[in-house]
C-alpha positions as CSV (number, residue, x, y, z in Angstrom):
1,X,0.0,0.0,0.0
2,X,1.1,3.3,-0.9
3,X,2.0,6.3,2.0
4,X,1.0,9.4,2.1
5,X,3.2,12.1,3.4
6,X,3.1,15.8,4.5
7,X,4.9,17.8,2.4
8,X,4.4,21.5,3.9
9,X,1.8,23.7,5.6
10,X,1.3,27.2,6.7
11,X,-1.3,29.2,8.1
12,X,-2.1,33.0,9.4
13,X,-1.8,34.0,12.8
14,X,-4.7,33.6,14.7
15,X,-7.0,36.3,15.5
16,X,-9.6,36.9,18.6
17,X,-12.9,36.7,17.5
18,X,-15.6,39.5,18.0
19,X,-14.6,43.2,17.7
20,X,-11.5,43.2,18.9
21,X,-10.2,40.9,17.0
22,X,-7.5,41.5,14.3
23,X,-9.1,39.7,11.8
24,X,-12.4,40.6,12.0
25,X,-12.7,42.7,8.9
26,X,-12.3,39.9,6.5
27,X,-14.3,37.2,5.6
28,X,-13.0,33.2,4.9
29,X,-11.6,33.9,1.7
30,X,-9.6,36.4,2.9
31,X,-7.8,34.5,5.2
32,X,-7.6,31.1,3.3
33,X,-6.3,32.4,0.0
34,X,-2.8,33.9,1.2
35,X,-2.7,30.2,2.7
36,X,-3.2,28.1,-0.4
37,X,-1.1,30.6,-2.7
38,X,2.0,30.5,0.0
39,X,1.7,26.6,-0.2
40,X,1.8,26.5,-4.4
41,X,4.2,29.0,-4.3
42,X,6.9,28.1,-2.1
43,X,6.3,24.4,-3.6
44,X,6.9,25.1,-7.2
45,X,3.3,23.3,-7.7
46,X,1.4,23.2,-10.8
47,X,-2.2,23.7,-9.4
48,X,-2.6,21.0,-11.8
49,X,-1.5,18.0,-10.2
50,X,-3.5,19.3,-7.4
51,X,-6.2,16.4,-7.3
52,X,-8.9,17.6,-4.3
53,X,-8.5,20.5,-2.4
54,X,-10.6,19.4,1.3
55,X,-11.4,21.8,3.3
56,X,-12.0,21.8,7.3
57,X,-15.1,24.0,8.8
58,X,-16.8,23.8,12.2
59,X,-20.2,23.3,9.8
60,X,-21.4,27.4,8.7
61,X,-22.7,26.8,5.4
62,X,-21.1,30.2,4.4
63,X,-17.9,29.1,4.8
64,X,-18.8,26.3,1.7
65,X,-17.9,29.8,-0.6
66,X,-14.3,29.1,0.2
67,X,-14.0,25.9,-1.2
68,X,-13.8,28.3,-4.4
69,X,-11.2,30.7,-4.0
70,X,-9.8,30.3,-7.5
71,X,-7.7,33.4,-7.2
72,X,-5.6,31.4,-4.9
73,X,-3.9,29.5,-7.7
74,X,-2.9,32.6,-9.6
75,X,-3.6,31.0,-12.7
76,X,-7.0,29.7,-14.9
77,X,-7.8,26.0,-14.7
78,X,-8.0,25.5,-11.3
79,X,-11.6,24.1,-11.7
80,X,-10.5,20.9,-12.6
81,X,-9.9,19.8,-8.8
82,X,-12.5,18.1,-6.3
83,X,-13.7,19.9,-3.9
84,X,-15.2,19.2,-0.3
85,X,-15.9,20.6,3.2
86,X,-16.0,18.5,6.0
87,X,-16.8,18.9,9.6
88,X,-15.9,17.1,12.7
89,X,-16.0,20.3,14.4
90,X,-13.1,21.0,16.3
91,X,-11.4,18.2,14.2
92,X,-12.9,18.9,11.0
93,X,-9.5,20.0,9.5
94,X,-8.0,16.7,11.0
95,X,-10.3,14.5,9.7
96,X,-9.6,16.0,6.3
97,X,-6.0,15.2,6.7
98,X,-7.3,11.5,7.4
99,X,-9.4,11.4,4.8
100,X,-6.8,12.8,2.0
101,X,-3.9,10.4,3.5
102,X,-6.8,7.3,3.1
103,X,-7.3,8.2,-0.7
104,X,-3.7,8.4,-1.4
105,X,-2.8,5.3,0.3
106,X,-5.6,3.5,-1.6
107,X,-4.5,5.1,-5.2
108,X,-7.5,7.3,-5.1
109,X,-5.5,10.5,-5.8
110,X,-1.8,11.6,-5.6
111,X,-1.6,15.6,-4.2
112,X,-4.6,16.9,-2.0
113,X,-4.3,20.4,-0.1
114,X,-6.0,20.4,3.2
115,X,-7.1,23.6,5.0
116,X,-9.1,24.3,7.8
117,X,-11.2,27.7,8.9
118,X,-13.4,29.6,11.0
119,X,-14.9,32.9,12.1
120,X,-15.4,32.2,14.9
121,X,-19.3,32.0,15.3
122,X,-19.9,35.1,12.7
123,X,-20.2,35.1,9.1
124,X,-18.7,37.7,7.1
125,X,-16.6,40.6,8.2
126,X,-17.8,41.9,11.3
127,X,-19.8,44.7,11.3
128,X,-20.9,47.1,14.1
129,X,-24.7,47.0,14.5
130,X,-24.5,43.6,12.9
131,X,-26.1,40.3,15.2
132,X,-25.7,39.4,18.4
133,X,-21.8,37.3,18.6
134,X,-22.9,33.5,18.1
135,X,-26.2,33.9,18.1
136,X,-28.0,30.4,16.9
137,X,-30.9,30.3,15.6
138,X,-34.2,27.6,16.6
139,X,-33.7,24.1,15.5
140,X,-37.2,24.2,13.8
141,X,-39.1,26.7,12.2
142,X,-42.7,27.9,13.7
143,X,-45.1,26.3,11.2
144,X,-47.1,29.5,9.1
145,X,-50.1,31.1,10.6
146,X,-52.4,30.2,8.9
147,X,-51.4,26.6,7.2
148,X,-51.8,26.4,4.0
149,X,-54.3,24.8,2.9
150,X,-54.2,20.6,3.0
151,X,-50.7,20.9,4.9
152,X,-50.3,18.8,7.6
153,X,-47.5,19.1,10.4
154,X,-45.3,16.0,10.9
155,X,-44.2,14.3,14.1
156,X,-41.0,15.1,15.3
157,X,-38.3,13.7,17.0
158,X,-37.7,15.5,20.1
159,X,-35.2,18.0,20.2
160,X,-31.7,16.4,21.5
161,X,-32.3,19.5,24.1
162,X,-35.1,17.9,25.7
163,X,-33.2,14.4,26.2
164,X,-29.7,15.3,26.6
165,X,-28.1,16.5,29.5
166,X,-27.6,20.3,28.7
167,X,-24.0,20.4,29.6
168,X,-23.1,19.8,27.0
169,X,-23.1,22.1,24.7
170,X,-21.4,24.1,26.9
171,X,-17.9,23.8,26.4
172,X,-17.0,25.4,29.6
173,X,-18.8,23.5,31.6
174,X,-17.7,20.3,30.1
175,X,-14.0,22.0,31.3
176,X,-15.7,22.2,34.7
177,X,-17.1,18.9,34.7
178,X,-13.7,17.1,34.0
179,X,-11.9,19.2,36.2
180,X,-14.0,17.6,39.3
181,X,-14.1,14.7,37.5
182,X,-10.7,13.6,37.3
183,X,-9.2,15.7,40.1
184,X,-7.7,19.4,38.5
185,X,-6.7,21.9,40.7
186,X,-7.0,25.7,40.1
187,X,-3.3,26.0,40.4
188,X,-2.8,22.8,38.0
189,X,-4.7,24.6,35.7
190,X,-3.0,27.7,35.9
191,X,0.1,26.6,35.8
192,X,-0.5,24.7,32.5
193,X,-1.6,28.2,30.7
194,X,1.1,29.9,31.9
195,X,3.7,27.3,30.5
196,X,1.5,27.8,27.1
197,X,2.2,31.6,27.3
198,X,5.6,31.2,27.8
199,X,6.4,28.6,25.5
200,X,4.6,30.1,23.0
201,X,6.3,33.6,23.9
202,X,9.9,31.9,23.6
203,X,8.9,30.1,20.4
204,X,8.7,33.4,18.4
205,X,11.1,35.3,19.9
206,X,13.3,32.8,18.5
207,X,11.7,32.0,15.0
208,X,10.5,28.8,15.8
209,X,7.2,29.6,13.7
210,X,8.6,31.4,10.7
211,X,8.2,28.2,8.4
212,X,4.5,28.4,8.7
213,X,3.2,31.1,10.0
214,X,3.1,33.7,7.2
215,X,1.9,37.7,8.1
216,X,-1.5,38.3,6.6
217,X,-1.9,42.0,5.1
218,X,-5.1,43.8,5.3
219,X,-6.2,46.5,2.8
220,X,-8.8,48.5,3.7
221,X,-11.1,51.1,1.1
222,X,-9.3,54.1,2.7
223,X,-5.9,52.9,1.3
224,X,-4.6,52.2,4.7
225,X,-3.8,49.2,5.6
226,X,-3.1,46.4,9.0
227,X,-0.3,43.7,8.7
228,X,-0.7,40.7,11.8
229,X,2.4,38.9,12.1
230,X,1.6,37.4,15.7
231,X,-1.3,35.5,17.4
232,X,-3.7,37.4,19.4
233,X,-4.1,35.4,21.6
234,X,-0.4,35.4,23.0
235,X,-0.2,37.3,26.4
236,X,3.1,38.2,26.5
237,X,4.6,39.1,30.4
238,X,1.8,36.4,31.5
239,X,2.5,35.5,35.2
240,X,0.7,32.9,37.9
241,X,0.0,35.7,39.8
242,X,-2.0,37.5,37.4
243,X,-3.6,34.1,36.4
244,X,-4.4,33.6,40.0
245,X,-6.5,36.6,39.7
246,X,-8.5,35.7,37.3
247,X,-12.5,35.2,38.4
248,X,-14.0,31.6,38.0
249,X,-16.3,31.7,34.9
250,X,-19.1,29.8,35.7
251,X,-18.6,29.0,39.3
252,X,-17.1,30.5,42.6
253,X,-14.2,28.4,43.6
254,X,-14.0,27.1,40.3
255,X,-11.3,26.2,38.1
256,X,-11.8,27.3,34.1
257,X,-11.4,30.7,33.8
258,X,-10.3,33.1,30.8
259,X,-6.8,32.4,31.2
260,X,-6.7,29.2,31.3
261,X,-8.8,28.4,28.6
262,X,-8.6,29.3,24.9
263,X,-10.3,32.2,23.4
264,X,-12.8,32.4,20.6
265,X,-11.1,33.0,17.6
266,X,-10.7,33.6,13.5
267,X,-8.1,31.8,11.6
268,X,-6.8,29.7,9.0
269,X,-4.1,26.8,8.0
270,X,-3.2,24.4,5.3
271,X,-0.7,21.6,4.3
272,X,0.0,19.5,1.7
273,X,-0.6,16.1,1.4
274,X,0.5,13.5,-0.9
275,X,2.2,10.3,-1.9
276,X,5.8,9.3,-1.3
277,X,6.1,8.6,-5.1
278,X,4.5,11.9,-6.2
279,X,6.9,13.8,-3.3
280,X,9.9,12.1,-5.4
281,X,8.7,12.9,-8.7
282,X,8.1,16.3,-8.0
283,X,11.4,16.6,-5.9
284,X,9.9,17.5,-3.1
285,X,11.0,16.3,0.6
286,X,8.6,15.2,3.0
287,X,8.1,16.7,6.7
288,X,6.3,13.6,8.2
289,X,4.4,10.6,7.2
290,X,1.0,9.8,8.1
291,X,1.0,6.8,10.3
292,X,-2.4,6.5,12.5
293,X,-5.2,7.9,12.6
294,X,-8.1,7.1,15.7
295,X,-11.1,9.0,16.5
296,X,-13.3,7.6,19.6
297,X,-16.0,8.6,21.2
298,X,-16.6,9.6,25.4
299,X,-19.2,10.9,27.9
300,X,-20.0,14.8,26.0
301,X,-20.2,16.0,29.6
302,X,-16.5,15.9,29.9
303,X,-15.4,15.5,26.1
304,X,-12.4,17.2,27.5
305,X,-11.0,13.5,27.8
306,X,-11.3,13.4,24.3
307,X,-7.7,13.1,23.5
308,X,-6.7,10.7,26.5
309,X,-9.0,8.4,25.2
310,X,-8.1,8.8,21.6
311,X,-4.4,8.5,22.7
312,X,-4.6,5.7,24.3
313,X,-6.7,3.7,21.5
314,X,-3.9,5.2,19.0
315,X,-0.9,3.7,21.5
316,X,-2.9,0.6,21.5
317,X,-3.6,0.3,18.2
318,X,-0.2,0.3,17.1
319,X,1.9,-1.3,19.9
320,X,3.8,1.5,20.8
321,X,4.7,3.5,24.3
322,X,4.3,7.1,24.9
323,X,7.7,7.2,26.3
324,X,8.8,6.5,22.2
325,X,7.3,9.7,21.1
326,X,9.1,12.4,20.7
327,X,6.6,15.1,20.6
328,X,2.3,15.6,21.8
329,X,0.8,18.6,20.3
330,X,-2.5,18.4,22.5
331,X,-5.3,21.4,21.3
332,X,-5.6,23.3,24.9
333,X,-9.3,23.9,24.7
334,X,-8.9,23.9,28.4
335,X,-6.2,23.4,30.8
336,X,-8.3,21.5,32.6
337,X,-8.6,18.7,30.3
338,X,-4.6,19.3,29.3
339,X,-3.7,18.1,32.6
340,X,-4.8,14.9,33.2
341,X,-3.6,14.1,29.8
342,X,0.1,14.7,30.7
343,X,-0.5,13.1,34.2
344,X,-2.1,10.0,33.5
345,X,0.1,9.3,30.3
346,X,3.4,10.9,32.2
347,X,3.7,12.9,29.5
348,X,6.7,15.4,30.4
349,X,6.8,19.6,29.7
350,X,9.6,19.1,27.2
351,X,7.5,16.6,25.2
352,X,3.9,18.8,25.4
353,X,3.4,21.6,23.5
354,X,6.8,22.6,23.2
355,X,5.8,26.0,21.4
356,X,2.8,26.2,23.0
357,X,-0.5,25.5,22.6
358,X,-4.6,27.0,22.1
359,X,-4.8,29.0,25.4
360,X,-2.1,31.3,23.5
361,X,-2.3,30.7,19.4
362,X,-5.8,30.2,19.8
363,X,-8.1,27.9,18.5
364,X,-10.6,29.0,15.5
365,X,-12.3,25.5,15.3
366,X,-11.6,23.8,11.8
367,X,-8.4,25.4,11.3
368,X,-6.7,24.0,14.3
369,X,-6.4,20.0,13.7
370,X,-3.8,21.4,10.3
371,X,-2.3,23.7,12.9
372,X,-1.1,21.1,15.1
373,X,0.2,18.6,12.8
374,X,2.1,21.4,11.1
375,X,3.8,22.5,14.7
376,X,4.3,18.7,15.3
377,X,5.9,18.4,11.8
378,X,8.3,21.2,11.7
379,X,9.4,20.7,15.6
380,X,10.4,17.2,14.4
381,X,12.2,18.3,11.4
382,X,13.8,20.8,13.5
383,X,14.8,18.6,16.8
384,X,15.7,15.7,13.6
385,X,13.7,13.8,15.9
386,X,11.0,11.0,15.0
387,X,8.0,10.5,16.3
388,X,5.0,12.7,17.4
389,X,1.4,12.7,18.1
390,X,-1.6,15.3,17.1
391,X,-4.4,15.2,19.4
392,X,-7.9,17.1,20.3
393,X,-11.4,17.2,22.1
394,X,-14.2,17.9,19.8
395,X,-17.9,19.0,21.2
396,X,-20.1,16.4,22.1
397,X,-18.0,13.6,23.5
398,X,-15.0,12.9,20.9
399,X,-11.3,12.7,20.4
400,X,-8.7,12.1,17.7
401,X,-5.2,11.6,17.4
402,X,-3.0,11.3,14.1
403,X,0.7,9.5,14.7
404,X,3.0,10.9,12.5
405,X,6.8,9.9,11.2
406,X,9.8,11.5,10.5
407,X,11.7,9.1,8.4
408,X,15.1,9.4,6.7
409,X,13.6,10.8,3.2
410,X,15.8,10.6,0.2
């Protein structure tokens, strides 16, 4: 069976979501073309051989219009490729490296380009005036006043409101809930983000993320313009003390709170996926092969455990020992699901998140599962080491993890 291999990947830095967010002028398009032209570019690719072009959303319909960014390619033609958006929410851009690594290896296509975006709960630029920040509208429509005439209302299956506990869909309590759960302190928890901040904070300070995270320029009508070169999200100076200060979210006394969680956020990412033969052919060089793949399902009232249990299904699956892996890039939706990942799996600090994680770059929902196997492949390529493993909740009780290779390429 053929392999498929990660060849690159980029993305833009990652902005807060809402009005004060950096990005919150632009739409999708915006922020995926710059990614899928740096990725041709810098690659020498002929948008031709490009077979599918997948592309990872948390599930707005709007963001289906960037599946189309033709522009990208900066030549005519590009229509020829496949074209789909998937959604696993926060793994949606994951699953799309899954599913573009499964049709290569089965001689289904040779060069895919996976991306992965959000807006963070708006659609289009933001506006002032415009709707209320994530609003969501009913699951049903009322039925007209009056029917029409001979129309007849079906029976419907109750709402998953009225028969699931509503915990949740609320992602901070499900941080909460596995926080009592399994035993997290506030100070656990806090001391986790603040290893985030710094790592992250000592990452680009010394260019640790200038392979693939490329400055996004935006123009505006009055001929001025914005360039964003760093997350938002990162706090630089961050101490314990300040996180200590912090007020519980949802609870007195309790242990999520906005500094140790990730924000809401707008962003984008990509990589390039194809075979080993076609990598050769086109004399290109690998980053990392695509070993494993695992998704599982647990409890939704604490998906935070999401990526133990994934983990651990992915360590079982292919014989192997945490201890062997060189790197975990864990998505820090919360600390307090971060920690009793690296407890229970004795995962150490120089293994985790070595740049940092979600509660600084952020985490704009399909755009993170390309992020982290992009910092997982280019910290391997940098440390020459081997082995690592890509990991993340995702709302309503899952996890995934992806093992990935760094082999001796010729």
């Amino acid at each position: 069976m053929r392999e498929a291999v990660i060849v690159d990947g980029v993305r833009i830095p990652f902005g807060r979501a809402g009005e004060r967010g950096a990005l919150r002028d632009i739409s999708t398009s915006e922020m995926i073309v710059p990614v899928l032209r740096t990725l041709v570019k810098r690659n020498n690719l002929d948008p031709k051989h490009v077979d599918e072009f997948y592309l990872g959303s948390y599930g707005d319909e709007d963001n289906y219009y960037a599946l189309y960014p033709y522009e990208a390619f900066g030549i005519e033609g590009a229509q020829h490729m496949g074209k789909a958006m998937l959604s696993r929410q926060c793994a949606a851009s994951l699953q799309a490296i899954q599913l573009a690594a499964g049709n290569i290896m089965c001689n289904w296509a040779d060069v895919v380009i996976v991306a992965g975006l959000d807006l963070g709960g708006r659609r289009g630029p933001f506006r002032p005036g415009g709707p209320p920040f994530f609003s969501v509208p009913g699951m049903y429509d009322p039925p007209p006043d009056p029917m029409p005439e001979g129309w007849k209302l079906a029976k419907m299956l109750p709402h998953w409101g009225e028969i699931l506990p509503p915990d949740i869909m609320n992602m901070l309590q499900t941080g909460e809930n596995v926080a009592e759960r399994f035993g997290v302190t506030r100070e656990e928890a806090d001391l986790f983000a603040y290893k985030s901040q710094k790592k992250c904070e000592e990452a680009y300070d010394a260019g640790r993320f200038k392979d693939h995270v490329i400055p996004l320029t935006i123009e505006y009508e009055d001929g001025s313009s914005n360039t964003v070169e760093v997350d938002q999200g990162l706090r630089r100076g961050t101490t314990l003390e300040g996180l200590a200060g912090l007020r519980p979210v949802l609870k007195e006394n309790g242990v999520v709170t906005a500094g140790n969680s990730c924000p809401q956020n707008d962003g984008a990412s990509g990589v390039l996926v194809m075979s080993k033969e076609k990598a050769k052919e086109l004399g290109m060089k690998p980053l990392v092969t695509i070993r494993e793949s695992i998704a599982v399902g647990v409890d939704p009232e604490v998906m935070g455990i999401g990526p133990l249990k994934a983990t651990e299904k992915l360590l079982k699956r292919t014989g192997k020992k945490i201890e062997e892996f060189d790197l975990v890039e864990i998505n820090e939706a919360f600390a307090a699901q971060c920690v009793p990942f690296q407890r229970d799996l004795r995962v150490p600090d120089e293994k985790i998140n070595v740049n940092g994680g979600a509660i600084a770059i952020g985490h704009p929902l399909g755009a993170t599962g390309c992020r982290l196997v992009m910092q997982a492949a280019f910290e391997l390529k940098r440390r020459d080491a081997r082995w690592a493993i890509a990991t993340l909740c995702i709302g309503l009780g899952q996890g995934m993890a992806m093992f990935l290779e760094r082999e001796k390429y010729a």
